[in-house]
N, C-alpha and C positions, 0 to 999 in steps of 0.2 A: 255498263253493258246492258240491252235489251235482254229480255227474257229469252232463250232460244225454244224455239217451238216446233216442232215436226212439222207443221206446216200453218204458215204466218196467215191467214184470210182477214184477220181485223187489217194486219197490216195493209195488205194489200189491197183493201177496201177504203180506206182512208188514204190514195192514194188517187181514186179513180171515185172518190165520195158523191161532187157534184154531178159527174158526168151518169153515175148511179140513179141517184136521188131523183134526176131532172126525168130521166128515161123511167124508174115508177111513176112518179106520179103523172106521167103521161098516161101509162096505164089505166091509172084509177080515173083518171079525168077522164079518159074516155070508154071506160069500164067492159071493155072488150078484152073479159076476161079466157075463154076461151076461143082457140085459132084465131083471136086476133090480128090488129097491123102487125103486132109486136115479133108474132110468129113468123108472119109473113115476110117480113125485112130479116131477121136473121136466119132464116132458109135460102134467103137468095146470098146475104152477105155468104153463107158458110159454103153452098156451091161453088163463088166464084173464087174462095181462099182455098178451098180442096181441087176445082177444076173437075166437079162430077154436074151429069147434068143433074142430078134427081138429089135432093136431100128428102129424107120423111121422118122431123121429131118424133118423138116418143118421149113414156112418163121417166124413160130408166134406162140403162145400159144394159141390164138382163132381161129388157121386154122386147130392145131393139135386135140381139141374139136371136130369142124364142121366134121373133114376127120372120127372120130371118130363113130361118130353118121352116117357119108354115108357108111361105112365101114358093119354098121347092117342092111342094106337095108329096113330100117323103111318105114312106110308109112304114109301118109298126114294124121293128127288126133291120129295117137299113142302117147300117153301121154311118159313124158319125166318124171321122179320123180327129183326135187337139191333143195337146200337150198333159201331163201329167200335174206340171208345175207349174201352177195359174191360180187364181182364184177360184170359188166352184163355182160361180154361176156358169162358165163356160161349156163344164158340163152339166150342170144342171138342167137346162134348158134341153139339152139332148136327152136326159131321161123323162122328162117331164113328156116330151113328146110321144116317148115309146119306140122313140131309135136308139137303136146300141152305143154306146159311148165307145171309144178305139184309141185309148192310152197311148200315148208313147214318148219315150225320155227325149231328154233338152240335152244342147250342147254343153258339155262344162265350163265353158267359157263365158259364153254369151247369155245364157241363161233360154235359148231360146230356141224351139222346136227343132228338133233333129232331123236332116230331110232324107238320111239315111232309114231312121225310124219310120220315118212316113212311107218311104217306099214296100219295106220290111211288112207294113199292117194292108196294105191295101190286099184288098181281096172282092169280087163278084160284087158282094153287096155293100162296097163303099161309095157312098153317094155324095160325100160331100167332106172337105177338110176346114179345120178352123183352127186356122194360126193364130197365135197370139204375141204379137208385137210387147214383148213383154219390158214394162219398166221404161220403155217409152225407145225403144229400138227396132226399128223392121225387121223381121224374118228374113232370110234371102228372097225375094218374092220370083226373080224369076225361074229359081228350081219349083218351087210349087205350081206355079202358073204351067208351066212343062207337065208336069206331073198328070197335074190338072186333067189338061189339053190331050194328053194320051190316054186318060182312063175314064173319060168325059165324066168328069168330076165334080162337080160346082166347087167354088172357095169361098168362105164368109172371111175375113179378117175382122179378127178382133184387136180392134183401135183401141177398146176403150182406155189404156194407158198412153197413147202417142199420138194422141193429135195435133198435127204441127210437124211432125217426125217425115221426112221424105225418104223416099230409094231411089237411086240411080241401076236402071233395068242395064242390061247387055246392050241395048237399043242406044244408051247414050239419054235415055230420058228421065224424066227427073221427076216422080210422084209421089203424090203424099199419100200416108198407107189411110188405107181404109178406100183409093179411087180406085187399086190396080185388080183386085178380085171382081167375081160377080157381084157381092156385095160389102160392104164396110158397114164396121157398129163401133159407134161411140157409147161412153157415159159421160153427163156433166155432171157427177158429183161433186159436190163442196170441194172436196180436196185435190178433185183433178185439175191438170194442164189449162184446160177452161172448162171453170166449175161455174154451177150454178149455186143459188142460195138459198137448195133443196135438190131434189132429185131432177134427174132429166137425162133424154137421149137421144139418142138418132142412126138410122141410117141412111147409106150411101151408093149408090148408084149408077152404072151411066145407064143399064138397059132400062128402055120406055118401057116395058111390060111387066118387067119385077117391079118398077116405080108405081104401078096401076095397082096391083097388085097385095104391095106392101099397104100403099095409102087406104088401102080398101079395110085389111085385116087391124091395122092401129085404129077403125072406125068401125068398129061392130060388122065391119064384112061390109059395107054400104061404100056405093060408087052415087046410087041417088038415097037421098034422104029415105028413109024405111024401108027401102026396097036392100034386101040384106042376100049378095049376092056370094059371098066367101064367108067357113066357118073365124072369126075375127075375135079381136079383144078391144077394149076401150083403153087406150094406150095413148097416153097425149101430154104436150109439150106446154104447160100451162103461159101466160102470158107474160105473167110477170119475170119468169124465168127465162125467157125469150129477150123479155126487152137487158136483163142483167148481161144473157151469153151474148147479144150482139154489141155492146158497150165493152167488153172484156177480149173479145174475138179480134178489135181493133189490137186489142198490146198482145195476142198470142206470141208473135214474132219478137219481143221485146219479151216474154216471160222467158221463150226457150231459152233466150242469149243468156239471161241473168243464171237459170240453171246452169248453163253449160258454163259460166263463169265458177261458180260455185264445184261444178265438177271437176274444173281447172285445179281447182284450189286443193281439194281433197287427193287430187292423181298426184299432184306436184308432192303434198307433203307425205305421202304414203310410199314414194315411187322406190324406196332404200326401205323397205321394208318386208321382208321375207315372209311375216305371219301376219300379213293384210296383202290381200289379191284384189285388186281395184277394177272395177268394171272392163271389161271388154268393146271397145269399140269397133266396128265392125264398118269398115273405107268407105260400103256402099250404102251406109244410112247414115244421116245427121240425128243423133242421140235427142231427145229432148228432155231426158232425167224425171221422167216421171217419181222413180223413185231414184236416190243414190246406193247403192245396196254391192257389200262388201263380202269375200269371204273371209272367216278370222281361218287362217292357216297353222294350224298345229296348236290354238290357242284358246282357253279354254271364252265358248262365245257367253255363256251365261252369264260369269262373272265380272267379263266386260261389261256388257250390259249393266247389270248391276253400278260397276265400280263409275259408270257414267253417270245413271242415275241417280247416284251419290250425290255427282258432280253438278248435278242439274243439266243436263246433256237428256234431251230425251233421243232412243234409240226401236226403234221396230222388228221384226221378222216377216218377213214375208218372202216366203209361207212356210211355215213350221212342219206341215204334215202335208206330201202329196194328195192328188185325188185319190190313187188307187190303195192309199193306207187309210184314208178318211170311213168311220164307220158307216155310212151311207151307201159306199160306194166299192165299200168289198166285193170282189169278184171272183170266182175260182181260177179264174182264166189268168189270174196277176196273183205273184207272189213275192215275200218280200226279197228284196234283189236284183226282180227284171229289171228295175229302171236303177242303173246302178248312179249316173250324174244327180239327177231329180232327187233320191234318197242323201245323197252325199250335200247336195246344194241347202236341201231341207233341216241339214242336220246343224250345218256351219253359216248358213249365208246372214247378216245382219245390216239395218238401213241406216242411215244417218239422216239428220234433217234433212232437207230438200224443199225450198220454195224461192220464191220470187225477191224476198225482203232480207237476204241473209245477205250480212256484211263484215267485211273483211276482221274483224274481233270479234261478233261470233264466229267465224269460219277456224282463227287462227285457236281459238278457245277450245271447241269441240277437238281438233287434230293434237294440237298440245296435253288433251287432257287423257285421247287414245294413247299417244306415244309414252304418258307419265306410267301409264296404265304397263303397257309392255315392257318399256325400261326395267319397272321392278318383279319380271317375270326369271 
């Protein structure tokens, strides 16, 4: 048996090797190393697989957030609405800017922003909500979008876990998250859905003026060369990383399937099992399994962990500690309890591999080596 690994990228590099290789050294040959072709062809390929008119790379997935929120010309103290249980740069980005951050718990099920929560937090100075598609599943978008729409709201969705992931609106329509807000942000880090082979990001668009806008501030504030018209950052989508995600962008639809085979596999052999709670899938969005990510029910999770580890089984958490318990991000206003899902999710939830290259002996290996694990509980 292959080595099992949280997430395979030799593997899956060695599968798309040529088709890699040939798109660098295009690159280099024509040494159009920044906003090159390379940029420019995978900005259009990735509009027309999203259906937004405007994509704008970036260096990163927490630049594309940050440029996001200067794009709304917020001010010091406008409250920001996300989730608790997320990575931090989601809030990060909103203190950085000196807007208030606006916590609020996840559904227990889904793992993912609570629209009751959200209604609950809005207040005067809520300027803007950012849902997090978390694990590679859409939020309900069209409560938020409502939500939105009645307390004229902006919405950023944060992709960066589910690109590729679609929702089916009340409308009967069918879109991929990060098109249906004012704006979308991805990350292509190495280990995402479509990873690059180093940092990268993007956001997403259909409005022409946020598109003007955004493109201005990822370039020092510049619409014409030196003439620096928005306070900006230099935020940019290097080329080569450009020519990789457009070569990798082609099998996105071929990566989800493989996940979601893989996901298959784990719901199937878990489904008789009272102390493993197996992801939630939710009718109006196709999963793209960014992460696989478990609750261990009544069981102690550490020492799972461990007893895999053992077994050569690598296994993750994410996320161990909400935002509002994180020492950074103590607040008077959050104590420990308010978020009673988020705390409970934080305490028990655990990943399993998840990538593109897992095959049916590792799948059946990792499942047999949890249930040996419980057996002898």
């Amino acid at each position: 048996m292959k080595e099992i690994r949280m997430v395979d990228l030799k593997g899956q590099y060695e599968k798309i090797k040529p088709e890699v290789d040939a798109a660098l050294a295009e690159v280099i040959d024509n040494t159009a190393f920044i906003n090159g072709p390379a940029v420019k062809s995978f900005q259009s390929n990735l509009e027309k697989y999203l259906g937004v008119k405007h994509v704008i790379p970036c260096a990163n997935g927490t630049d594309a957030l940050q440029v996001s929120l200067m794009a709304l010309d917020l001010k010091p103290g406008d409250e920001v609405i996300t989730t608790t249980f997320t990575f931090i740069a989601t809030a990060e980005v909103i203190a950085l800017l000196n807007l208030t951050p606006v916590l609020v718990d996840v559904e227990k099920d889904s793992y993912n922003i609570s629209i009751e929560a959200i209604k609950n937090a809005i207040t005067p100075k809520t300027k803007a909500i950012i849902p997090v598609h978390l694990f590679g599943q859409s939020v309900p978008m069209d409560e938020i979008m409502n939500l939105a729409k009645t307390h004229n709201i902006a919405v950023i969705e944060d992709a960066c876990q589910s690109i590729g992931a679609g929702y089916t609106g009340k409308d009967g329509m069918y879109r991929k998250t990060g098109s249906i807000g004012d704006m979308g942000c991805t990350s292509f880090f190495p280990s995402k859905n479509l990873g690059a082979f180093g940092d990268g990001g993007a956001v997403f668009t259909q409005n022409d003026a946020l598109a003007d806008k955004l493109r201005m501030i990822v370039n020092h504030g510049m619409k014409v060369r030196y003439y620096h018209d928005e306070i900006g950052i230099n935020s940019r989508l290097d080329s080569m990383q450009a020519a990789i995600l457009d070569i990798k962008l082609r099998h996105l639809d071929e990566y989800a399937a493989a996940r979601r085979k893989a996901a298959d596999y784990y719901d199937n052999a878990f489904k008789d099992r009272e102390e493993i709670i197996t992801p939630y899938r939710y009718e109006k969005s196709d999963h793209v399994f960014h992460q696989y990510t478990l609750v261990a029910n009544g069981v102690d999770r550490n020492k799972l962990i461990e007893y895999l580890n053992s077994k050569n089984v690598p296994a993750m958490i994410y996320y161990p500690v909400p935002l509002h318990q994180q020492k950074a991000y103590l607040d008077p206003r959050y104590k420990d309890g308010d978020f009673p899902n988020s705390e409970y999710l934080s305490q028990n939830v655990f990943s399993l591999p998840m990538h593109t290259e897992l095959d049916d002996e590792q799948l059946k290996y990792i499942c047999d080596s949890i249930i040996d694990f419980l057996n002898a509980q």
